[in-house]
Every structure is written in C-alpha cells, then in structure tokens.
DSSP file (Angstrom, degrees, kcal/mol; ACC not computed):
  #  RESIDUE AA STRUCTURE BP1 BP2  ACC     N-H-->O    O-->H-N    N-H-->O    O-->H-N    TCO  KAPPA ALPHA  PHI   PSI    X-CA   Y-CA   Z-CA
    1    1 A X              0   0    0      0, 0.0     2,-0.5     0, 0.0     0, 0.0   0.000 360.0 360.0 360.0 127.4    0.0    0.0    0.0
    2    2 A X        -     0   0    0      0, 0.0     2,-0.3     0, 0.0     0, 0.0  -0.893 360.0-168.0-111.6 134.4    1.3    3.2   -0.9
    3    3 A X        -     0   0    0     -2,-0.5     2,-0.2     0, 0.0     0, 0.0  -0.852  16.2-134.0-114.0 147.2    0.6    6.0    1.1
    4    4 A X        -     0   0    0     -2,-0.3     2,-0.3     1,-0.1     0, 0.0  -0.668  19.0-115.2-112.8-173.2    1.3    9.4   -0.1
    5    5 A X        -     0   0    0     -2,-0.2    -1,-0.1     1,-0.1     0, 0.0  -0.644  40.3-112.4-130.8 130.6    3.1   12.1    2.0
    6    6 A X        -     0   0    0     -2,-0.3     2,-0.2     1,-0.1    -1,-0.1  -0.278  45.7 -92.6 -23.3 132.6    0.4   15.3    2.7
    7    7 A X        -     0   0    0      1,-0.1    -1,-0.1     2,-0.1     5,-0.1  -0.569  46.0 -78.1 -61.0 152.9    1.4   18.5    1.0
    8    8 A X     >  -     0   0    0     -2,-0.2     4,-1.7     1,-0.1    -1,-0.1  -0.045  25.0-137.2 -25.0 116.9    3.3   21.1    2.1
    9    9 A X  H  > S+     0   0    0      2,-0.2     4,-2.0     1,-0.2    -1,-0.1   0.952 109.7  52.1 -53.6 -51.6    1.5   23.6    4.5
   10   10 A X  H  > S+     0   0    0      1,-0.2     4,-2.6     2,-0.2     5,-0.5   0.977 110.3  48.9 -53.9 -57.0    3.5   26.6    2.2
   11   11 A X  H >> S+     0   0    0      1,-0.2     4,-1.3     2,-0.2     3,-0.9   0.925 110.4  47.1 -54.7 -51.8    2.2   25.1   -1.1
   12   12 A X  H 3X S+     0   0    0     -4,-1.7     4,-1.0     1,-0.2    -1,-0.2   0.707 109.7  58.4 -42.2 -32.6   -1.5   24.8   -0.1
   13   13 A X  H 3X S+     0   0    0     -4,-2.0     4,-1.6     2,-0.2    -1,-0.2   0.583 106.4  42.6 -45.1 -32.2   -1.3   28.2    1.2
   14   14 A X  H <X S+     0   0    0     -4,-2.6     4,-0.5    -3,-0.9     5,-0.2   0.615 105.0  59.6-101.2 -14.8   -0.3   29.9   -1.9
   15   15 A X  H >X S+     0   0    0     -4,-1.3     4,-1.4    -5,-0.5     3,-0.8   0.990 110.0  55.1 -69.1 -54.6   -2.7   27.9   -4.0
   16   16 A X  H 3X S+     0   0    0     -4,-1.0     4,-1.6     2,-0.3    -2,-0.2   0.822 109.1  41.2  -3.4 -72.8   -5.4   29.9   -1.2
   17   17 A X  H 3< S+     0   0    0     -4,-1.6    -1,-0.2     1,-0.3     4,-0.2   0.340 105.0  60.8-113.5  21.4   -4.5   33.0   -1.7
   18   18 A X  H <X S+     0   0    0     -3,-0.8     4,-1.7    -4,-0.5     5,-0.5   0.634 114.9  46.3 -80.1 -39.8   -4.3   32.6   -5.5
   19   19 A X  H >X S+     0   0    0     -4,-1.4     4,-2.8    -5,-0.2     3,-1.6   0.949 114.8  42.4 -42.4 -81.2   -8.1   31.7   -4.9
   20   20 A X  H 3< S+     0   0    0     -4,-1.6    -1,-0.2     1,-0.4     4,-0.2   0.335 112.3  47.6 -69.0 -10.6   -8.8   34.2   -2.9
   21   21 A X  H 3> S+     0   0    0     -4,-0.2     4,-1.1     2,-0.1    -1,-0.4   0.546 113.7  51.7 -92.4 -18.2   -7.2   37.1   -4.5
   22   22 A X  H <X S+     0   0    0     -4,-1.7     4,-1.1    -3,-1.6     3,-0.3   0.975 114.2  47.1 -77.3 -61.0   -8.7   35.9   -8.1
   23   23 A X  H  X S+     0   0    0     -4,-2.8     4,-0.6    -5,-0.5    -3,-0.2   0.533 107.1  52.0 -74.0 -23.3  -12.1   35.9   -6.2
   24   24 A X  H >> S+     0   0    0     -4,-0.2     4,-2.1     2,-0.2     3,-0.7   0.884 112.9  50.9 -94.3 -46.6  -11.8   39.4   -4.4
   25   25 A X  H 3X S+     0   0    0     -4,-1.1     4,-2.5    -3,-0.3    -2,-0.2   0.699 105.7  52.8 -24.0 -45.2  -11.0   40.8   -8.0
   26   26 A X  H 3X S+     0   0    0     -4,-1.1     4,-2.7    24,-0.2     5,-0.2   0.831 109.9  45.8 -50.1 -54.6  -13.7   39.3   -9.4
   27   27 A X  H XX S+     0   0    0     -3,-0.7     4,-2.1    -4,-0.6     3,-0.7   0.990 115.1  48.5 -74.4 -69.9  -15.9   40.8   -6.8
   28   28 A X  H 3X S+     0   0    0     -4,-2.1     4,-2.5     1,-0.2    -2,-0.2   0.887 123.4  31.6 -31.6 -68.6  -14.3   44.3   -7.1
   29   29 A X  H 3< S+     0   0    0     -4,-2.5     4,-0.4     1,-0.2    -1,-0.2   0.655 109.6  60.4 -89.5  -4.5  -14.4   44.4  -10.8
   30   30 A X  H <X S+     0   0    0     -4,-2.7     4,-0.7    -3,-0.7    -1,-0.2   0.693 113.9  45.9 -62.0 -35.3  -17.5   42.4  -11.2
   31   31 A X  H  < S+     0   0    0     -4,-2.1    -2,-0.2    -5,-0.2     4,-0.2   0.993 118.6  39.3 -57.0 -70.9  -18.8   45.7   -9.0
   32   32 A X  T  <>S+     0   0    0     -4,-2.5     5,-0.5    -5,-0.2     3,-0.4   0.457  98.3  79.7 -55.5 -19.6  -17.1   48.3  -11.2
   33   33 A X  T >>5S+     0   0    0     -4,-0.4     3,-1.5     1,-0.3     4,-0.5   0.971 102.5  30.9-117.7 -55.4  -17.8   46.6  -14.5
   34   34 A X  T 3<5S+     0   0    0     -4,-0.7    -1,-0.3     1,-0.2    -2,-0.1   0.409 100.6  80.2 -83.8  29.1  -21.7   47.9  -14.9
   35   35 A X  T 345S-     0   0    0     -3,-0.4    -1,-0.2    -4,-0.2    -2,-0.2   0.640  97.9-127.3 -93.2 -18.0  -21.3   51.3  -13.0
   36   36 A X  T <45 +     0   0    0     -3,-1.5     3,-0.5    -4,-0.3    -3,-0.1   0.851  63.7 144.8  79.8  45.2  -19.8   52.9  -16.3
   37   37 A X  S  <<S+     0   0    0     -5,-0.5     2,-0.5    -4,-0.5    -4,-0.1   0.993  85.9  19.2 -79.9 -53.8  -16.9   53.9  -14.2
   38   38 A X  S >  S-     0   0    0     -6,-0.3     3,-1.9    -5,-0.2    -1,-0.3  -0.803  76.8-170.5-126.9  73.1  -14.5   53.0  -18.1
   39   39 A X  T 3  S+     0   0    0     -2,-0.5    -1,-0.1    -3,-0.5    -2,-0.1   0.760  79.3  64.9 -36.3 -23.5  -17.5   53.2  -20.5
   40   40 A X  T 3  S+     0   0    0     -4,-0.1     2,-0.3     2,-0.0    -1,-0.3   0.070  85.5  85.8-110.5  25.4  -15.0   51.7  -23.2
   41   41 A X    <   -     0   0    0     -3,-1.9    -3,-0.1    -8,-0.1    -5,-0.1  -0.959  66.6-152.9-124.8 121.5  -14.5   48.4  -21.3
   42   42 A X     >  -     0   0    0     -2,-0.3     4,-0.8    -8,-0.0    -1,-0.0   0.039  39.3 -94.1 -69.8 168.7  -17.2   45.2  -21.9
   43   43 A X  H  > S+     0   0    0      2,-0.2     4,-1.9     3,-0.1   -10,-0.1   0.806 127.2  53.9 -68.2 -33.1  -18.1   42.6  -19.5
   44   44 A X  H >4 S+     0   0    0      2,-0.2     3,-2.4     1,-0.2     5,-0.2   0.874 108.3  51.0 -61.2 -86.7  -15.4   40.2  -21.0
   45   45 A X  H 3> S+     0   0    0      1,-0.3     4,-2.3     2,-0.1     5,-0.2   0.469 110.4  47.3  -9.7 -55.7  -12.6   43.0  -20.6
   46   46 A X  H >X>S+     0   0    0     -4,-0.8     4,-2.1     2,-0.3     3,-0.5   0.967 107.4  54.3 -77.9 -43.9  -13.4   43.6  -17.1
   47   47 A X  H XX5S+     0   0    0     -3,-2.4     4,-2.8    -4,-1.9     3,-1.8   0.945 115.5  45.2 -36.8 -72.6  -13.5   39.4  -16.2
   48   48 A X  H 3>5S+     0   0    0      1,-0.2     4,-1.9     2,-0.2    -1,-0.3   0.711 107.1  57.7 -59.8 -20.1   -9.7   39.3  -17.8
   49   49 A X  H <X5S+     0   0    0     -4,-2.3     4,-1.4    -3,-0.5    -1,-0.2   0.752 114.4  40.0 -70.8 -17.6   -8.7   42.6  -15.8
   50   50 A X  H <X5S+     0   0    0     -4,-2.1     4,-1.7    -3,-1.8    -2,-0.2   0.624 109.1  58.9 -96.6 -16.9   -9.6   40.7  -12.6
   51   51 A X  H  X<S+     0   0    0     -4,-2.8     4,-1.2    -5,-0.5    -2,-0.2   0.884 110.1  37.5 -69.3 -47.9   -8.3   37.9  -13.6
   52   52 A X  H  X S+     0   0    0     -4,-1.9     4,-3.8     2,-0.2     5,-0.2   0.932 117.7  53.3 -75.5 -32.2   -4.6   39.3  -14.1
   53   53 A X  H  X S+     0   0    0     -4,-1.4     4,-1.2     1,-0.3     5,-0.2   0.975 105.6  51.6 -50.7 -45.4   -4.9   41.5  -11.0
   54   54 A X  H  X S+     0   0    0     -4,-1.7     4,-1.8     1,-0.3     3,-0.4   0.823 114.1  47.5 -78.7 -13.7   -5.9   38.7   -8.9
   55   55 A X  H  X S+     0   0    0     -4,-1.2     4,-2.0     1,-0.3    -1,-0.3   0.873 114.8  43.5 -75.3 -49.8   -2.8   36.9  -10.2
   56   56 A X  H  X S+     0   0    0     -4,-3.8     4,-1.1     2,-0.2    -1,-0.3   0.527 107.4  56.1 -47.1 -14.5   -0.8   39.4   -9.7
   57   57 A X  H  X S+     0   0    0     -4,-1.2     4,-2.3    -3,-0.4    -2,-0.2   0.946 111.5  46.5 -86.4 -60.2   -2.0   40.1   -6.6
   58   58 A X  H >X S+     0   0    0     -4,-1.8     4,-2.0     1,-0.2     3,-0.6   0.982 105.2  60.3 -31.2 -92.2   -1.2   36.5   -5.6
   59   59 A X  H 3X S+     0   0    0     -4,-2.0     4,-0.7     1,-0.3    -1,-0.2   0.617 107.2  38.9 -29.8 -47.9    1.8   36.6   -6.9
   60   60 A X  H 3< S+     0   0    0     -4,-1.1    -1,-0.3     2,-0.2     5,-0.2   0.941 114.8  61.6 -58.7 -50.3    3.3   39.7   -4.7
   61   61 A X  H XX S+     0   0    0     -4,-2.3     4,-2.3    -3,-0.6     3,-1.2   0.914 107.9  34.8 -42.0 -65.8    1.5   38.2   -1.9
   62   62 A X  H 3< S+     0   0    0     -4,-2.0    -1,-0.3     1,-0.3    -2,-0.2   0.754 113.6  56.9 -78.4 -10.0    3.2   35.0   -1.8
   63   63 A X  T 3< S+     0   0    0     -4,-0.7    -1,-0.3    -5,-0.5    -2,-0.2   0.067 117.7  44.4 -85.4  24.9    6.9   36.4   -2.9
   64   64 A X  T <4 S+     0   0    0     -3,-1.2     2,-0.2     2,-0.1    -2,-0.2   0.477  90.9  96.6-145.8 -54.4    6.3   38.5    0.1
   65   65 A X  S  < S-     0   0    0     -4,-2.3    -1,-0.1    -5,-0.2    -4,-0.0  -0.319  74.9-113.8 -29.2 107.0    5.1   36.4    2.6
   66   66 A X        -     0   0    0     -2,-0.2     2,-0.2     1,-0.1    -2,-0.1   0.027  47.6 -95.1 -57.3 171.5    7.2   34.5    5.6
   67   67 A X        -     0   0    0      1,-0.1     4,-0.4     3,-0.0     3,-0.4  -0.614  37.1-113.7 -84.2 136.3    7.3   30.3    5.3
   68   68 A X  S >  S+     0   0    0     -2,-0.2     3,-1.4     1,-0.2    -1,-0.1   0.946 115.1  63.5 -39.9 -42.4    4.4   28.7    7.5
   69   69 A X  T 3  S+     0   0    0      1,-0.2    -1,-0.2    -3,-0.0    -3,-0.0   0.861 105.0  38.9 -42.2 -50.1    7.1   27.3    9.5
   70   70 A X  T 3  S+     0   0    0     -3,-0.4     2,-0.3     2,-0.0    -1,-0.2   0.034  91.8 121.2 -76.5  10.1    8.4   30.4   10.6
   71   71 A X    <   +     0   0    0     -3,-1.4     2,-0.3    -4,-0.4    -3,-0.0  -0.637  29.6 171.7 -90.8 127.4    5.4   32.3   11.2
   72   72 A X    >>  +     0   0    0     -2,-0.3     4,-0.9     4,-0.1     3,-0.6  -0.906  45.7   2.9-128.3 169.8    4.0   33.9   14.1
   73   73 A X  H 3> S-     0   0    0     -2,-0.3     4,-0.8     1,-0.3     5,-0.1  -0.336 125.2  -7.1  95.2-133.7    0.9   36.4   15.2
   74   74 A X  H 3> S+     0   0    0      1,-0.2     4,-2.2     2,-0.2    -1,-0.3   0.712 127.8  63.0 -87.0 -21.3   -1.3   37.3   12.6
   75   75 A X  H <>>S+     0   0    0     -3,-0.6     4,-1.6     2,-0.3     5,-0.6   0.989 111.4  49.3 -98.8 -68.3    0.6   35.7    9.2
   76   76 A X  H >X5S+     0   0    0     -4,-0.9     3,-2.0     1,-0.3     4,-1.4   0.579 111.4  50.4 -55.0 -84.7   -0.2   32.0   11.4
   77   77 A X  H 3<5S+     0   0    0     -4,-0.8    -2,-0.3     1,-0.3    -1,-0.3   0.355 112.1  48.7 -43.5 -42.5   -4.0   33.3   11.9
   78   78 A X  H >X5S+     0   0    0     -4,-2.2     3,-3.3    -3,-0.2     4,-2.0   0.930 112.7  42.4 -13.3 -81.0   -3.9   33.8    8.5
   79   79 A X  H <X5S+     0   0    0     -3,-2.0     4,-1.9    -4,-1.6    -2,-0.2   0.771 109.9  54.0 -67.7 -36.2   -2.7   30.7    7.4
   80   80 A X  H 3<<S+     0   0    0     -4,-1.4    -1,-0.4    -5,-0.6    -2,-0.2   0.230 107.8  51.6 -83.5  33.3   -4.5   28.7    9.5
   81   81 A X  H <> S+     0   0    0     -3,-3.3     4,-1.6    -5,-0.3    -2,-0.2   0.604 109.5  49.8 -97.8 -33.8   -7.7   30.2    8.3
   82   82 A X  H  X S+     0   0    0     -4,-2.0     4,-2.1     1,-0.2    -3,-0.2   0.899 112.6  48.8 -75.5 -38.5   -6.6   29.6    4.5
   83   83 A X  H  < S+     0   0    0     -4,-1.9    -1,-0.2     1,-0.2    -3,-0.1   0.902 120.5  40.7 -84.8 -25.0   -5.8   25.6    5.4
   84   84 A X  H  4 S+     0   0    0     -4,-0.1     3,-0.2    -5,-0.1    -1,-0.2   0.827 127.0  26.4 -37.0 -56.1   -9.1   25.5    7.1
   85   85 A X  H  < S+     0   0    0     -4,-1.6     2,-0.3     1,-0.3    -3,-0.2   0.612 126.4  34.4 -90.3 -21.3  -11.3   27.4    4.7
   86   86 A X  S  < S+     0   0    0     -4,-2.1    -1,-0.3    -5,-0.1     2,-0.3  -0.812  70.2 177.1-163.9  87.6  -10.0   27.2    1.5
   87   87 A X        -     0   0    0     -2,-0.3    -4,-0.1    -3,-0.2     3,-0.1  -0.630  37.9-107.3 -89.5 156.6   -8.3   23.7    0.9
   88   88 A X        -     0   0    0     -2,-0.3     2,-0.2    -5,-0.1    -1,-0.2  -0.262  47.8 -86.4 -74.2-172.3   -6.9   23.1   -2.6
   89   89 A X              0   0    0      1,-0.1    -1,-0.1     0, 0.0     0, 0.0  -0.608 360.0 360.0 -98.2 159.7   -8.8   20.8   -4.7
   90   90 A X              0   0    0     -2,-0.2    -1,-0.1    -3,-0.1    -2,-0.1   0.511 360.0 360.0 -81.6 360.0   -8.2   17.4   -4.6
C-alpha cells in the first residue's frame, strides 16, 4: 500500500490566496464593470482585468510572505484560516 506524504503547508497556502485574490477581484471588478466607471470596457474586458490583478496580486503576496514554519501572530492566523477554509482541490 502506498501512502502518499500530505502537501506542504506553504504550497497549499499559496494555492489559497491565488483563490482568494482571483475571487476578491472578481468581486471588485464584477462591482465596477456595470457602473460605467470606463465606459470603453465590456463585461469580457473587465473578467480578464480581474483575472490578471488577482494573479498578480497572488503573486506579490506569496513572494512576500514568511514560510508557515516560521510564522508567528497574525501571518499563522492567516494561514490557519486559508488551510481550514480554503483547501486546494483534490
């Protein structure tokens, strides 16, 4: 029987808050998209602008971040709210 070894608290984490920065983007520019705030922007346009932010957003976020190991104070509350709340997919 082969059992296979968990992942990495750090890797599941950054899979999180690529979620969760795509999804808060989403929300933002799903918000912004029919207010006419950039008349000269569509509903597709605005999907891909939230799409690269939240990737970007992610991205800073996790180059930026401490390692779970090494984590104290609010960065662990964090992170144990993301391995709770927001597991990757299986």
């Amino acid at each position: 029987m082969h059992v296979e070894p968990p992942d990495a608290p750090d890797g599941r984490i950054s899979w999180s808050i690529l979620v969760l920065a795509m999804a808060s983007f989403a929300l933002i520019c799903g918000a912004l998209a029919p207010s006419g705030l950039l008349p000269v922007l569509n509903g597709g346009a605005w999907f891909w602008i939230a799409l690269v932010l939240g990737v970007l957003a992610a991205l800073v976020v996790n180059l930026v971040r401490p390692s779970y190991e090494s984590t104290t104070g609010r960065w662990k509350s964090f992170y144990d709210f993301l391995l709770k709340q927001m597991p990757p997919p299986d």
